[in-house]
C-alpha positions as CSV (number, residue, x, y, z in Angstrom):
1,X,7.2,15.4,-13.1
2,X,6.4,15.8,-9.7
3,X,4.3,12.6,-7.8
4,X,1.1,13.3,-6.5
5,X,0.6,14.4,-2.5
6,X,0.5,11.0,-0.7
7,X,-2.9,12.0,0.8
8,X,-4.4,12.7,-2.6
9,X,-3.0,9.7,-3.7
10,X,-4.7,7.7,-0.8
11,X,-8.0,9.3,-1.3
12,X,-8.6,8.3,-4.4
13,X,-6.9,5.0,-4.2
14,X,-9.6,4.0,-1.4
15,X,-12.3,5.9,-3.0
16,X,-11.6,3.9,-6.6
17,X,-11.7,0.5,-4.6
18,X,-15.0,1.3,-2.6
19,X,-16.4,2.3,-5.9
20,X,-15.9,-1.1,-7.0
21,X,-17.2,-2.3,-4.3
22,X,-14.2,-3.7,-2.4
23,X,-14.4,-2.4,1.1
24,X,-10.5,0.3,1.6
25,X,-10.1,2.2,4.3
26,X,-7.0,4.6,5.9
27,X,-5.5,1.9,8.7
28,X,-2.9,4.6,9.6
29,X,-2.1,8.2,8.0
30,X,1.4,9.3,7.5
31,X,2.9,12.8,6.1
32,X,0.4,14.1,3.7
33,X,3.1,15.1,1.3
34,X,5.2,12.9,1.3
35,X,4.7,9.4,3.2
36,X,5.4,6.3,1.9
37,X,2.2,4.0,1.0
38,X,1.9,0.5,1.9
39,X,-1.1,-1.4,0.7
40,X,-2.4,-4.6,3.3
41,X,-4.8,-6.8,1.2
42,X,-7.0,-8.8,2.8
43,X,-7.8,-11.9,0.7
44,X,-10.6,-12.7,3.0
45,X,-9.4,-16.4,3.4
46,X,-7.6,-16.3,6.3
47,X,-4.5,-14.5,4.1
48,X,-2.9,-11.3,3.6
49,X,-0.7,-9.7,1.0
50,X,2.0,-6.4,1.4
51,X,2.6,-4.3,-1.1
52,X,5.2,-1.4,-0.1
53,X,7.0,1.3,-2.3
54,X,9.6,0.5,-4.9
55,X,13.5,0.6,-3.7
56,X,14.5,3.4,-6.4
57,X,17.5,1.0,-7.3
58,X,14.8,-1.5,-8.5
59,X,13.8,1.2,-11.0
60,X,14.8,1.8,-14.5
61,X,13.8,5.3,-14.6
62,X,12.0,8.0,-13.1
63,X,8.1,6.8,-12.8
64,X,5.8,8.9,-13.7
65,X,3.3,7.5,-10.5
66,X,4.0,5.5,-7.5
67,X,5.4,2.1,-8.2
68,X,5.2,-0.7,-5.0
69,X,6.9,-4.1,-4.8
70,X,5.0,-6.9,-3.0
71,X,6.5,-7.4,0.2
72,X,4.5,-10.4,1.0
73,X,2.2,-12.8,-0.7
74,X,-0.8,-14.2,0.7
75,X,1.1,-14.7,4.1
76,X,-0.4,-15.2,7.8
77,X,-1.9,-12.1,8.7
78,X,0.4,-11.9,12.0
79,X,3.1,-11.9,9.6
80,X,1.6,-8.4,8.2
81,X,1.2,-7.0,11.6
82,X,4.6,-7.6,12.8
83,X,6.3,-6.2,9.3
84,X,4.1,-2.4,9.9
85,X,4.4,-2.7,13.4
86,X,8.6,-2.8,12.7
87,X,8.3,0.2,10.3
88,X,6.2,2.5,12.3
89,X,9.4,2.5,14.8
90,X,11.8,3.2,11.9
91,X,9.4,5.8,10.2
92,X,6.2,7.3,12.0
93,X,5.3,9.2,8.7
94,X,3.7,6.0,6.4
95,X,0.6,5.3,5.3
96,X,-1.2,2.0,6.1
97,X,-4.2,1.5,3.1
98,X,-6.1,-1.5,4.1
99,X,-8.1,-3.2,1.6
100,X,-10.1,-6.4,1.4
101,X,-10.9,-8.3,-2.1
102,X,-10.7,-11.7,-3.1
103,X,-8.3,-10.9,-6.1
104,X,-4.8,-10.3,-6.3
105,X,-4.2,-7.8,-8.4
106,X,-5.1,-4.2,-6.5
107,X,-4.8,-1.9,-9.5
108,X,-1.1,-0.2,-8.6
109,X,2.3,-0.4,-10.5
110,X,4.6,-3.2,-9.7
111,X,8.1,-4.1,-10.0
């Protein structure tokens, strides 16, 4: 089964999380078919978490929808900066999702 475009994907992963009331918002867009998806979380206490796509070795099997590891836990936010900052000179075509919430637990698959 084919994943869903990465733009799709985005929209309805920042409109499900404004829904909720959590404030999500685009920080960068990437290839709309195909870019990778990393999720910043703002804890709104001074830390921030990274959640970025999966390393297909990590996976069992074939995943029906996106699956993300988290890159960083509750970190500095400088920390997070630096980390997309390094990426968007490897690969221009990723998606930044930023989203603040109190919680850990942003509703995706993990590894």
């Amino acid at each position: 089964m084919q994943q869903l475009r990465s733009d799709i994907w985005c929209a309805a992963f920042v409109r499900r999380h404004n829904d909720n009331g959590n404030f999500c918002v685009v920080s960068r867009r990437g290839d709309s078919i195909a870019g990778q998806i990393w999720i910043e979380v703002d804890h709104l206490d001074g830390t921030v978490s990274l959640f970025t796509p999966a390393p297909g070795a990590l996976l069992d099997e074939q995943p029906v929808d996106r699956v993300f590891q988290k890159r960083f836990d509750r970190v500095d936010p400088l920390t997070v900066v630096e980390r997309i900052a390094q990426e968007s000179k490897f690969d221009p075509d990723f998606w930044v999702l930023s989203l603040d919430m109190r919680g850990d637990d942003p509703g995706i698959d993990l590894v």
